[in-house]
Backbone as CSV, one residue per row, in Angstrom:
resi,resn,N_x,N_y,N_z,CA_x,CA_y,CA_z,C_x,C_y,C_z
1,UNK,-4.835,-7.342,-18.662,-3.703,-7.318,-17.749,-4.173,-7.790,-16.375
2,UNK,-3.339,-8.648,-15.725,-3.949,-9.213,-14.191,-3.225,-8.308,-13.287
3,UNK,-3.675,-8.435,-12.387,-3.528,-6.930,-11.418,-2.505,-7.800,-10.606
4,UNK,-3.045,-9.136,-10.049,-1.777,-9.656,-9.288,-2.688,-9.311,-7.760
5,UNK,-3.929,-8.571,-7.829,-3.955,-8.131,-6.029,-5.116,-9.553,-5.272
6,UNK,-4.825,-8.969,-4.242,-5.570,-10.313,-3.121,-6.332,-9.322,-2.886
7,UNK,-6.584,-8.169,-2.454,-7.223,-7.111,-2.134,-8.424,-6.617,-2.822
8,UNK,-10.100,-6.736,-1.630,-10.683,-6.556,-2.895,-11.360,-5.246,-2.207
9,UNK,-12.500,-4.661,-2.878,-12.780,-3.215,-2.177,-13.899,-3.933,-1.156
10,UNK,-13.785,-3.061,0.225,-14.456,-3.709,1.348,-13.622,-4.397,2.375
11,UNK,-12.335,-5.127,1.694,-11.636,-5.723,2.484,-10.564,-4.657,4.053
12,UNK,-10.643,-5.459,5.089,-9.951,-4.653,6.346,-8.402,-5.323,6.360
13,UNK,-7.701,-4.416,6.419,-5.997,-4.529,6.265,-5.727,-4.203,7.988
14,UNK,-5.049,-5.267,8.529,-4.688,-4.279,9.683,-2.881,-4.435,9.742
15,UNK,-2.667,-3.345,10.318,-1.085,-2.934,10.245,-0.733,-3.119,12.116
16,UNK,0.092,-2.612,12.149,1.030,-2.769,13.658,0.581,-1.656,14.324
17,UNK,0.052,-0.581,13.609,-1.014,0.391,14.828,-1.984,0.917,13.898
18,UNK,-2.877,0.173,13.058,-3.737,0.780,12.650,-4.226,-0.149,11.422
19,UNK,-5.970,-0.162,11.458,-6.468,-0.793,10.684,-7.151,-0.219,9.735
20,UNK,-7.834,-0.703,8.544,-7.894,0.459,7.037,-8.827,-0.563,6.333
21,UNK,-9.929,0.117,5.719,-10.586,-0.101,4.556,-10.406,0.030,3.196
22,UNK,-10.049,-0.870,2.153,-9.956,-0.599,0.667,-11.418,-0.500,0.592
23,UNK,-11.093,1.068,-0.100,-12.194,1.599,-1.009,-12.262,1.182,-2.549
24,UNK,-11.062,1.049,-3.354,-10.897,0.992,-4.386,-9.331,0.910,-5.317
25,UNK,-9.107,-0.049,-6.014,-8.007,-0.257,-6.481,-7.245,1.461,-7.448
26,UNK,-6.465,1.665,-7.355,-6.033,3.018,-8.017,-5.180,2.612,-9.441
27,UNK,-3.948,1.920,-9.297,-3.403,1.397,-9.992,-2.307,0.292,-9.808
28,UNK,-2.094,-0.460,-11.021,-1.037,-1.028,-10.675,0.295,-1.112,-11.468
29,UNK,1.489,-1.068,-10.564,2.487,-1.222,-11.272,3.392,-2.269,-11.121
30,UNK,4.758,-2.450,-11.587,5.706,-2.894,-11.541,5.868,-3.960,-10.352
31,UNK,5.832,-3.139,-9.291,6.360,-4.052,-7.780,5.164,-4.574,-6.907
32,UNK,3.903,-3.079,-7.488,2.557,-3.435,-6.413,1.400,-2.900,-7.144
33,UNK,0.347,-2.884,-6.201,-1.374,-2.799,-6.544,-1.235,-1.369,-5.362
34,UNK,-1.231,-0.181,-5.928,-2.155,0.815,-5.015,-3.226,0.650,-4.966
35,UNK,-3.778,0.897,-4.183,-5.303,0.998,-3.299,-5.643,2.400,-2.691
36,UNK,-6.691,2.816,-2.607,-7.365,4.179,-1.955,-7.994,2.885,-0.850
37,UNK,-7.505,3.454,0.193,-8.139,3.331,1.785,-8.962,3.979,2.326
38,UNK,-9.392,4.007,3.831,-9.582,4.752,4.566,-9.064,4.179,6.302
39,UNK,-8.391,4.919,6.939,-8.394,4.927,8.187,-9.557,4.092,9.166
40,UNK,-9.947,3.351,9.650,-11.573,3.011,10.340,-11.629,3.485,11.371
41,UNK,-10.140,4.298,12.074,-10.662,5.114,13.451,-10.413,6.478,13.380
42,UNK,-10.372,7.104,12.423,-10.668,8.549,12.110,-11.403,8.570,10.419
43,UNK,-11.534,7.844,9.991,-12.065,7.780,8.303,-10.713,8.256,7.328
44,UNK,-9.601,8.604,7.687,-8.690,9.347,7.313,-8.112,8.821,5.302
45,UNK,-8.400,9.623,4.413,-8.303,8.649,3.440,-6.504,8.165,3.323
46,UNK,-6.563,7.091,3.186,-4.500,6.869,2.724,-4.408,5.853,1.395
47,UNK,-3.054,5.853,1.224,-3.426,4.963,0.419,-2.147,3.762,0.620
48,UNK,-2.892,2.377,-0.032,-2.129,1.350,0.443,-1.194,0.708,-0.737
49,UNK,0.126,0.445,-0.417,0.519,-0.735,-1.533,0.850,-2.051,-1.130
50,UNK,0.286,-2.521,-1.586,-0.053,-3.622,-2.120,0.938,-4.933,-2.826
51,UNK,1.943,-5.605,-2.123,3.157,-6.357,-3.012,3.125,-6.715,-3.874
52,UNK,2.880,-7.115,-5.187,2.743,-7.535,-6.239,3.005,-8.977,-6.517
53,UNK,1.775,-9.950,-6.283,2.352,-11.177,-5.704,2.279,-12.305,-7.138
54,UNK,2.967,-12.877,-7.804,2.650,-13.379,-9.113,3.352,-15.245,-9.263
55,UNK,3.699,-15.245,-7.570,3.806,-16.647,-7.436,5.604,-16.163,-6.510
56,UNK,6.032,-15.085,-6.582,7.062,-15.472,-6.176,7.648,-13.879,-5.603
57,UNK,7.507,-13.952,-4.496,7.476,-12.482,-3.375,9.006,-12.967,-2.914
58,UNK,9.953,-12.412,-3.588,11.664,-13.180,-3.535,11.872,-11.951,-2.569
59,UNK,12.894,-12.157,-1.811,13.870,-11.376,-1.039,14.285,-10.318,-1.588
60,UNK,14.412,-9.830,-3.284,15.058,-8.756,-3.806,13.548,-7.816,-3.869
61,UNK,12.821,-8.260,-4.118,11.345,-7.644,-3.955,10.888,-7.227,-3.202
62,UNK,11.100,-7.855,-1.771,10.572,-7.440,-0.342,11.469,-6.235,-0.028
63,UNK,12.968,-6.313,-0.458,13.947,-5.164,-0.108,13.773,-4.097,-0.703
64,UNK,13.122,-4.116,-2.296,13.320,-2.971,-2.576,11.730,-2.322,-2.175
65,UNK,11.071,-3.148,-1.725,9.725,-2.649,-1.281,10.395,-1.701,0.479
66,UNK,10.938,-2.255,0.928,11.587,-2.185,2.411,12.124,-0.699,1.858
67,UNK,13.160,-0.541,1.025,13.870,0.668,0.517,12.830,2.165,-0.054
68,UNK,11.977,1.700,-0.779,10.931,2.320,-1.094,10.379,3.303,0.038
69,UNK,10.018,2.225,1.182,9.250,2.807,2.279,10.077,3.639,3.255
70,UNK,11.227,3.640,2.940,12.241,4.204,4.095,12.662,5.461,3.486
71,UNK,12.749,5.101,1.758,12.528,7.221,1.360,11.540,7.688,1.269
72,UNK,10.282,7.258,1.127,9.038,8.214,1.576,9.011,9.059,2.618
73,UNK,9.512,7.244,4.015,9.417,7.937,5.418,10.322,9.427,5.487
74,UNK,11.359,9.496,4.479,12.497,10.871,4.630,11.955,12.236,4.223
75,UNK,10.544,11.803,3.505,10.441,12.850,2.671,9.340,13.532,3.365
76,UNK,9.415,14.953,3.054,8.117,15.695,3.593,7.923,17.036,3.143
77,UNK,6.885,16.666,1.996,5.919,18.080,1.300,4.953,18.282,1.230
78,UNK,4.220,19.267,1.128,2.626,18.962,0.826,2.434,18.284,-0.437
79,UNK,3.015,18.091,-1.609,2.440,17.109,-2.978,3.293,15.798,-2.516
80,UNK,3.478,15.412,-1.883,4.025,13.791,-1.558,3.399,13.467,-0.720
81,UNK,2.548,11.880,-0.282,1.955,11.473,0.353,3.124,11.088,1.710
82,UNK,2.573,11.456,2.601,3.290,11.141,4.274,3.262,9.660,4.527
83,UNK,4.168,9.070,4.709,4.325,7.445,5.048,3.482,7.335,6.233
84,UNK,2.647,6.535,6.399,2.017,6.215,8.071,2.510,5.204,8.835
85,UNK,2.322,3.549,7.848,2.668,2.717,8.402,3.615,1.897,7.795
């Protein structure tokens, strides 16, 4: 099975306030490639996804990736991971 990721372990991701180390691929599904991170200015572990890129990153893909991230951001328990970025 091809994973589909650009992401390899070692590689630096930087976001709009914060930059991150892949430690290691976790899994992959459907839309993306999780990744185990780390934070590089507190070590903080997170984890990243990854778009699932297979030649064609369409507008219905990016949205429901967009939708995805906006009910995480709603959610808040200790067994659900906290949205960062």
């Amino acid at each position: 099975m091809r994973s589909y990721s650009m992401l390899e372990p070692g590689a630096v991701v930087q976001s709009y306030t914060s930059s991150y180390r892949v430690v290691r691929k976790l899994a992959v599904g459907g839309m993306g490639v999780v990744h185990l991170a780390e934070r590089l200015e507190d070590g903080l572990p997170v984890v990243l996804k990854e778009p699932r890129f297979d030649g064609s990153l369409d507008e219905v893909k990016l949205m429901k990736l967009r939708v995805e991230g906006q009910a995480l951001k709603a959610l808040n328990h200790p067994f659900i991971v906290q949205f960062i970025d």
